[in-house]
MIZAPA-217222 format. One line per field, with one value per residue: x, y, z of N, C-alpha, C in turn. Coordinates in pm, whole numbers, plus 50000, padded with zeros to 5 digits. Example, Ala and Ser with C-alpha at 12.3 -4.5 7.8 and 13.67 -1.06 7.14 Angstrom:
BEGIN
n.px	51319 / 51285
n.py	49431 / 49775
n.pz	50780 / 50708
ca.px	51230 / 51367
ca.py	49550 / 49894
ca.pz	50780 / 50714
c.px	51320 / 51290
c.py	49670 / 50003
c.pz	50780 / 50787
***
This chain:
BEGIN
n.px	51120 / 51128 / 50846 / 50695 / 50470 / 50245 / 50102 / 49964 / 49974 / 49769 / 49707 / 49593 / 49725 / 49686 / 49615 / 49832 / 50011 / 49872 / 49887 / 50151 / 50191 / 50026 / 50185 / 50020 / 49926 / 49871 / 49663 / 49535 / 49387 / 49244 / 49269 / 49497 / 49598 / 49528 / 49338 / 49360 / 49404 / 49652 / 49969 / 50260 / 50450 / 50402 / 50259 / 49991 / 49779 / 49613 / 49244 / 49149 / 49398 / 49455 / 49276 / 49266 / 49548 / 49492 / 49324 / 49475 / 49629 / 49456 / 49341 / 49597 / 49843 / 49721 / 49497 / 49631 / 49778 / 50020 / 50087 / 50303 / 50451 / 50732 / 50932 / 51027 / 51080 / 51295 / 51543 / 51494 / 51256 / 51213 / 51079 / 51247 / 51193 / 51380 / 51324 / 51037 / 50740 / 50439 / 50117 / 49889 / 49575 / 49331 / 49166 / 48988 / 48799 / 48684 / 48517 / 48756 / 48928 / 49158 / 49146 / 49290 / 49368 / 49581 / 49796 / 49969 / 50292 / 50468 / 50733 / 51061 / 51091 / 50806 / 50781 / 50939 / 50772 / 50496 / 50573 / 50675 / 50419 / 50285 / 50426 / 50254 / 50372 / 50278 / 50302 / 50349 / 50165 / 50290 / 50242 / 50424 / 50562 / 50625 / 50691 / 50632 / 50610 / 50439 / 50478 / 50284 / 50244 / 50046 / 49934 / 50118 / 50200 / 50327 / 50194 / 50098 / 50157 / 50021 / 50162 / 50231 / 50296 / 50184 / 50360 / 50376 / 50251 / 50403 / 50534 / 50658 / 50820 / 50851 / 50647 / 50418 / 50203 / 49868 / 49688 / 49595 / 49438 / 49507 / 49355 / 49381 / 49262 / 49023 / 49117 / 49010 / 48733 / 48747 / 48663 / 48677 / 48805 / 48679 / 48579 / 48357
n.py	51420 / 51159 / 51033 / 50917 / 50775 / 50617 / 50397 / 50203 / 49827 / 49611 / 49272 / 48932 / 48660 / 48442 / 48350 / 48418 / 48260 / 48007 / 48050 / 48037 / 47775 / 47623 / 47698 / 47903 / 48225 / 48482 / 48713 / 49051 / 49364 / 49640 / 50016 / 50215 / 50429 / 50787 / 51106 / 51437 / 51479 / 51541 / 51398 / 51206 / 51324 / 51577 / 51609 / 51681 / 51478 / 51583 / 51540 / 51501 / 51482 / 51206 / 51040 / 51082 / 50910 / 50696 / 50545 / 50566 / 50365 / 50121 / 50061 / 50038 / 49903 / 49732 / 49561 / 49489 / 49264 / 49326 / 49506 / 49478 / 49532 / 49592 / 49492 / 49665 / 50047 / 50110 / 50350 / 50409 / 50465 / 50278 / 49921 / 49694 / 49349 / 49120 / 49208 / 49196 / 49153 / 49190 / 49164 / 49403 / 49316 / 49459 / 49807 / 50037 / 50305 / 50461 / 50746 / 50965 / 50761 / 50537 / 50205 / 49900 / 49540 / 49304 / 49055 / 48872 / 48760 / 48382 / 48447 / 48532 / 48783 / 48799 / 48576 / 48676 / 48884 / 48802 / 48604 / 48804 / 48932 / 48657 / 48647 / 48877 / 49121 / 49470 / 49595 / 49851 / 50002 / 50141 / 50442 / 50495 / 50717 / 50973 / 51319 / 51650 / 51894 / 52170 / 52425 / 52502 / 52758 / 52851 / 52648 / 52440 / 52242 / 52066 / 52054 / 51758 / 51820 / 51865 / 51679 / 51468 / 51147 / 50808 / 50500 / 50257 / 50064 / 49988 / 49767 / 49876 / 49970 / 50205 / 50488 / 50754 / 50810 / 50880 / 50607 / 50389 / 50021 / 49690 / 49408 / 49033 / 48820 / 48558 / 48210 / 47985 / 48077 / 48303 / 48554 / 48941 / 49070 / 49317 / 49628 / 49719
n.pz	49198 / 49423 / 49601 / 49878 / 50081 / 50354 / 50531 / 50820 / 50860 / 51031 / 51115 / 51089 / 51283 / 51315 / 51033 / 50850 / 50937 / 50872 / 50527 / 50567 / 50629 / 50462 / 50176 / 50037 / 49898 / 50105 / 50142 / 50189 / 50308 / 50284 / 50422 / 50235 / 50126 / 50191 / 50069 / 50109 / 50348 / 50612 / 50605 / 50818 / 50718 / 50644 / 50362 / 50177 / 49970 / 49692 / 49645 / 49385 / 49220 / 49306 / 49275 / 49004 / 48967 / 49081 / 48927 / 48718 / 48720 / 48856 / 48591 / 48412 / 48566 / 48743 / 48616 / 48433 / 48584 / 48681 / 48902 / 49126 / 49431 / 49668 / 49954 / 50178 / 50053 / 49824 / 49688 / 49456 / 49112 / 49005 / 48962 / 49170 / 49069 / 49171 / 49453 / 49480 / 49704 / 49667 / 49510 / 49377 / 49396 / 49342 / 49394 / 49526 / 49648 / 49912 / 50024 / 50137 / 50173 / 50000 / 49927 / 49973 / 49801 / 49841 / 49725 / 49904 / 49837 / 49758 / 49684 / 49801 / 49927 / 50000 / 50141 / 50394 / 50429 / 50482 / 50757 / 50913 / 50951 / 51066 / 51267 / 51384 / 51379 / 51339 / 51026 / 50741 / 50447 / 50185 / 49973 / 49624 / 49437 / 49215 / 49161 / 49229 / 49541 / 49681 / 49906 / 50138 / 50365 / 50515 / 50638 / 50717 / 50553 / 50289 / 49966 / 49730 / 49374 / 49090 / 48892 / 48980 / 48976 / 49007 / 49166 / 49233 / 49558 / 49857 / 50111 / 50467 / 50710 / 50830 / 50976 / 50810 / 50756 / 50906 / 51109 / 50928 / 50860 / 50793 / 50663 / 50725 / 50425 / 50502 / 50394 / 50383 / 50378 / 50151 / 50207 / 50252 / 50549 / 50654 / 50773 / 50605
ca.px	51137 / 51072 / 50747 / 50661 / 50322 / 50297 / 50004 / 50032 / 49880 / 49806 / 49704 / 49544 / 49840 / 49678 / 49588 / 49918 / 50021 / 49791 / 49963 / 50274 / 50248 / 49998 / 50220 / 49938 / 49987 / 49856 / 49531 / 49561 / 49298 / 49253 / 49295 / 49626 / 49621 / 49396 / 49346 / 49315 / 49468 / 49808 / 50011 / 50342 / 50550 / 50369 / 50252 / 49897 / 49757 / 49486 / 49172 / 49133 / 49508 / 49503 / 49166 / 49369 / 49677 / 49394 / 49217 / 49518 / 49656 / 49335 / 49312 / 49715 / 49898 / 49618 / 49400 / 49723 / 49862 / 50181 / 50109 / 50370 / 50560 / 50807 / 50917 / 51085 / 51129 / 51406 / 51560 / 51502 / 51131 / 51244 / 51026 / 51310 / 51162 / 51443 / 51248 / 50870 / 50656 / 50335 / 50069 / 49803 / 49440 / 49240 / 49165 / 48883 / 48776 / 48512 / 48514 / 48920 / 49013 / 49185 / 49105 / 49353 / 49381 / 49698 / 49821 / 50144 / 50327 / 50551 / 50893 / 51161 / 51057 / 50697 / 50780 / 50961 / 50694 / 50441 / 50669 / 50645 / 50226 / 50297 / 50510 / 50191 / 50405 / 50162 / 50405 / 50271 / 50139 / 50337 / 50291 / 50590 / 50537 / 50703 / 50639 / 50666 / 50520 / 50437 / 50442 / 50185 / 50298 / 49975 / 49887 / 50236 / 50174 / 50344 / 50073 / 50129 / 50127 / 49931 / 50246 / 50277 / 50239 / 50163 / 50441 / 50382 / 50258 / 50514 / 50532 / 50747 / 50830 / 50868 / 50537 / 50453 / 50024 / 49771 / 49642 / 49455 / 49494 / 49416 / 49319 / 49352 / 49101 / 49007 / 49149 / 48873 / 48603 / 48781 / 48635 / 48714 / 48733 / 48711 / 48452 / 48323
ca.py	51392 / 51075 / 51090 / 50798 / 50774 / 50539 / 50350 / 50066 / 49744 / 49485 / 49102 / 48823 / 48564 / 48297 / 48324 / 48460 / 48150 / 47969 / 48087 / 47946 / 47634 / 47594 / 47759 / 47977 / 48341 / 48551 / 48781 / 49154 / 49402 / 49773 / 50159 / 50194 / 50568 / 50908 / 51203 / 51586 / 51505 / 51587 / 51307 / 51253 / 51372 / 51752 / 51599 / 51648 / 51447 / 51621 / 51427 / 51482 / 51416 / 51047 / 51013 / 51034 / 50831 / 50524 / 50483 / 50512 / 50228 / 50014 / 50056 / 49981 / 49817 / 49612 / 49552 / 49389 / 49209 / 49397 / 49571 / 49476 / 49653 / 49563 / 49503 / 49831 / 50165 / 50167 / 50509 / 50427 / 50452 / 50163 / 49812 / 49542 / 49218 / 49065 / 49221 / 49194 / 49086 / 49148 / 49215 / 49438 / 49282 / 49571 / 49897 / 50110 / 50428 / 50469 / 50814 / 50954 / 50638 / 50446 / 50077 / 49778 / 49429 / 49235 / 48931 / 48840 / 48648 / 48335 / 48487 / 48543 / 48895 / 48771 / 48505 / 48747 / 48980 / 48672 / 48563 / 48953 / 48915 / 48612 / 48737 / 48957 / 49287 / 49551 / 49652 / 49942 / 49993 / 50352 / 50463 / 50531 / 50794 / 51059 / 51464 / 51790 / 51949 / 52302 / 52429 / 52599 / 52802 / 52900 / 52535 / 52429 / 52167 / 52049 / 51964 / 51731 / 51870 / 51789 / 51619 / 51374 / 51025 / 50665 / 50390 / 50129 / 50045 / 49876 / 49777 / 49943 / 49974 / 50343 / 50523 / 50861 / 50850 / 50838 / 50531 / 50292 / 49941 / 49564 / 49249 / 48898 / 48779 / 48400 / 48203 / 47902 / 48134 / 48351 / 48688 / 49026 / 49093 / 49436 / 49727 / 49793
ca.pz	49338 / 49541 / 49682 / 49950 / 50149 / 50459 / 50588 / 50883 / 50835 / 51116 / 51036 / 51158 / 51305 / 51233 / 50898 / 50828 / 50946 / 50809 / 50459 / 50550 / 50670 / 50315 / 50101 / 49986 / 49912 / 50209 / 50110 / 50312 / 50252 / 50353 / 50373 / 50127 / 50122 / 50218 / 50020 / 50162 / 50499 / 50590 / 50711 / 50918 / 50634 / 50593 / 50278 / 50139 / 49831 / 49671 / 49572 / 49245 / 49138 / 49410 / 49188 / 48863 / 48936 / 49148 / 48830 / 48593 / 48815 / 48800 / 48458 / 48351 / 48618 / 48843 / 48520 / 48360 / 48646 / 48722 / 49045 / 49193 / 49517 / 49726 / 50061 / 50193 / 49961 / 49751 / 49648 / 49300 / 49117 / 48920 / 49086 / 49111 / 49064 / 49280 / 49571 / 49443 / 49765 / 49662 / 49410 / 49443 / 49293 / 49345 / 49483 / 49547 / 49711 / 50015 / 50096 / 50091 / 50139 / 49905 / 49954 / 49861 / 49816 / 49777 / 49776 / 49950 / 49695 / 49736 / 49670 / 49904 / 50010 / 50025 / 50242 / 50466 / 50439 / 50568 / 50865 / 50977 / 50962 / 51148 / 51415 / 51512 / 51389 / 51262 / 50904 / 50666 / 50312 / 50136 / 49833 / 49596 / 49316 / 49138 / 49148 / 49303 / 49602 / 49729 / 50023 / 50168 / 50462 / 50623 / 50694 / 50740 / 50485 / 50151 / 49868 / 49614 / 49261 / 48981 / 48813 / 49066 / 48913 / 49127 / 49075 / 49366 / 49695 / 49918 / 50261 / 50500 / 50846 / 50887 / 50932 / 50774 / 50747 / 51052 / 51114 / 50891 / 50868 / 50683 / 50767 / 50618 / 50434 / 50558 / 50280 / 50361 / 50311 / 50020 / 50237 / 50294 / 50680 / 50685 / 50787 / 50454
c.px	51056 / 50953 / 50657 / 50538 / 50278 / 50132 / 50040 / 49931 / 49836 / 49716 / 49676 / 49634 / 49812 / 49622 / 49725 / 50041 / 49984 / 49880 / 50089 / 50274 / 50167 / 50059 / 50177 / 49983 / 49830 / 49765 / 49578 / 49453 / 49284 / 49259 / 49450 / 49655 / 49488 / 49406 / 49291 / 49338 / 49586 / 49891 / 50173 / 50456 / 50535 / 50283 / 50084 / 49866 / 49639 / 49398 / 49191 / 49277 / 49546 / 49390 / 49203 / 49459 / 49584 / 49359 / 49358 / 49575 / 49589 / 49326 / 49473 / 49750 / 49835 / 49552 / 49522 / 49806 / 50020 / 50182 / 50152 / 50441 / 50653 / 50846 / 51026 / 51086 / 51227 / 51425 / 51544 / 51337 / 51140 / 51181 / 51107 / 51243 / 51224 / 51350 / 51084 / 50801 / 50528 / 50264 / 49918 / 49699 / 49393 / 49237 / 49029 / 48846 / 48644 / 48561 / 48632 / 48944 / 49002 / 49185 / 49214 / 49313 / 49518 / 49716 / 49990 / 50220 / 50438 / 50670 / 50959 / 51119 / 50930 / 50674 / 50821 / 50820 / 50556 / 50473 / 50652 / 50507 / 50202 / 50311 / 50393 / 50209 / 50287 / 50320 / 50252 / 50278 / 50233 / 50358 / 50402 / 50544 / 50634 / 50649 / 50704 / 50595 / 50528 / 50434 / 50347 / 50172 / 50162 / 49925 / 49999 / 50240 / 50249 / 50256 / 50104 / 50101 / 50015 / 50064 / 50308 / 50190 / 50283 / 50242 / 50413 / 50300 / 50346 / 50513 / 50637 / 50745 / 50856 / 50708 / 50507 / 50293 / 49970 / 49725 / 49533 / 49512 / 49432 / 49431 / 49392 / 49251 / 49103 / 49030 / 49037 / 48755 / 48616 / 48704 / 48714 / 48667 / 48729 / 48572 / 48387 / 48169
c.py	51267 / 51071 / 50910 / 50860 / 50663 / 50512 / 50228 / 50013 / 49652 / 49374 / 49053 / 48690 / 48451 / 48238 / 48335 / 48290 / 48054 / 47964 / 48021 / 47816 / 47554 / 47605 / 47824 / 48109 / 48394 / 48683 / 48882 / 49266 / 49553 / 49893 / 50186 / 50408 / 50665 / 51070 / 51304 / 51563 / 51481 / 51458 / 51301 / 51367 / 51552 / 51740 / 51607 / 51609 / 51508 / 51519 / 51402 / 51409 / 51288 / 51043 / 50979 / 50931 / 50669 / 50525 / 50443 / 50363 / 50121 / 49969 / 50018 / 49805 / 49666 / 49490 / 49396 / 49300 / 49198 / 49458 / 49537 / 49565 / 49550 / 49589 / 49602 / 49901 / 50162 / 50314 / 50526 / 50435 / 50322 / 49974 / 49715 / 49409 / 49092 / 49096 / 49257 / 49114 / 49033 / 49191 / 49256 / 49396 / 49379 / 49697 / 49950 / 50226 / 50408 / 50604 / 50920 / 50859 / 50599 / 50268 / 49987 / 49643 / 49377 / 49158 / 48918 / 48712 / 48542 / 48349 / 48506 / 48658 / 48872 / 48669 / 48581 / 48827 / 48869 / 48618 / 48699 / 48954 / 48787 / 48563 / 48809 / 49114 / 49363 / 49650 / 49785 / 49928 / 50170 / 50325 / 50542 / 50622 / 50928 / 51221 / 51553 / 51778 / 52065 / 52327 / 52561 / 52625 / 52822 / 52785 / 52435 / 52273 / 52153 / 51922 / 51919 / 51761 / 51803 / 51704 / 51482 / 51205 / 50908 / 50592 / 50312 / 50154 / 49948 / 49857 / 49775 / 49936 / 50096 / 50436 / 50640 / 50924 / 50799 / 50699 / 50461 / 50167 / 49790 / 49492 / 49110 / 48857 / 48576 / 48344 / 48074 / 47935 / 48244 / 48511 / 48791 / 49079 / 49228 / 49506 / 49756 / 49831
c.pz	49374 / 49604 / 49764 / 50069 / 50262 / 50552 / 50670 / 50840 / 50978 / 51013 / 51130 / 51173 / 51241 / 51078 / 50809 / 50829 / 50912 / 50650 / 50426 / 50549 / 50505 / 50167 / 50067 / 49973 / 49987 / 50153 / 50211 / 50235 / 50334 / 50358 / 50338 / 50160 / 50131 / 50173 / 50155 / 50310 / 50498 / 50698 / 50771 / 50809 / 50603 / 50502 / 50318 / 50014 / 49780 / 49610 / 49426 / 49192 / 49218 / 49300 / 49054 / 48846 / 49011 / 49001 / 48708 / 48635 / 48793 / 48681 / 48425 / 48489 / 48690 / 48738 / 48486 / 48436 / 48670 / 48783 / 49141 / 49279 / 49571 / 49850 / 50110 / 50043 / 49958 / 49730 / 49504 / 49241 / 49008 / 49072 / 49082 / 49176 / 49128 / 49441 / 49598 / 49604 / 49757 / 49541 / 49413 / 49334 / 49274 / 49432 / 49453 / 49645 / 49803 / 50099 / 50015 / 50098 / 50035 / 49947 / 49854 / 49864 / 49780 / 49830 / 49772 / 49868 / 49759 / 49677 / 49771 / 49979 / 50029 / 50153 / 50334 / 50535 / 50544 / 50692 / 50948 / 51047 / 51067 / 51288 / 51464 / 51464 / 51296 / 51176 / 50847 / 50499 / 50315 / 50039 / 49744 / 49475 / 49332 / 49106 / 49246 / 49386 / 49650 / 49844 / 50095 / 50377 / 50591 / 50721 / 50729 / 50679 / 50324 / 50083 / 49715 / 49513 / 49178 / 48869 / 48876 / 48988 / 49019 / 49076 / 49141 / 49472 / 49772 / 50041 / 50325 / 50647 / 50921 / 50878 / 50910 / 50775 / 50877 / 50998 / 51049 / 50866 / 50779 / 50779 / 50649 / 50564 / 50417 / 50440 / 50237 / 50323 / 50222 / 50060 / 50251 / 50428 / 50674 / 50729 / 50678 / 50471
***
């Protein structure tokens, strides 16, 4: 089964802008996903197995520079490279949160995706992975399995997790704006 996860982002216009008019690819930085709370979908991720699939992540895909997503969720868990936007550098944990970085890539859906950040619109990060879930009636909650494996983060326009969000990070001073 399908299993998509949904964080908004907002952005700083004028960096976003900034981006374009440089060609540069577009820095975004932020809370990506949150274990042990239940978000719009019913869904809960448990720590330990978001703990498993962040690190195998770090360690394959990020490590090797192929964390690529894409701009909307496909129905497939297959990443097509026709619609690659971005690529995530890093992640990290503070807390439940999952912490990203990615950089908005010069491709066609990247540029899109840039022009959006532009515009002002506050888009979302959701993660795309693969598993079961249970449902657990007393809390009126379905909890992701332990077979549930991470394929992507992609950004989306439908939102499914409470509120967390990124920034740009200033590309003159190569920072991360965030709360950290």
């Amino acid at each position: 089964m399908l299993l998509t996860e949904y964080r908004p982002f907002k952005t700083n216009k004028q960096l976003a802008e900034q981006a374009i008019k440089e060609k540069k690819p577009l820095i975004v930085s932020g809370v990506i996903q949150r274990a042990e709370e239940k978000n719009q979908n019913e869904r809960v991720y448990p720590k330990d197995v978001l703990e498993r699939e962040v690190q195998r992540y770090i360690d394959g895909p990020i490590k090797d520079k192929r964390a690529m997503g894409e701009l909307d969720h496909p129905e497939s868990s297959v990443i097509n490279l026709q619609n690659v936007s971005h690529n995530i550098r890093k992640c990290w944990w503070e807390g439940d949160d999952v912490m990203g970085e990615f950089e908005i890539l010069n491709t066609p859906s990247g540029n899109i995706l840039k022009a959006l950040f532009a515009a002002g619109l506050m888009l979302g990060v959701s993660s795309r992975g693969m598993g079961s879930v249970e449902e657990n009636l007393n809390e009126g909650t379905l909890e992701v399995q332990d077979d549930f494996e991470l394929l992507c983060w992609d950004f989306v326009s439908t939102p499914s997790t409470h509120g967390a969000y990124v920034s740009p990070i200033n590309l003159n001073e190569n920072k991360i704006l965030t709360s950290e």
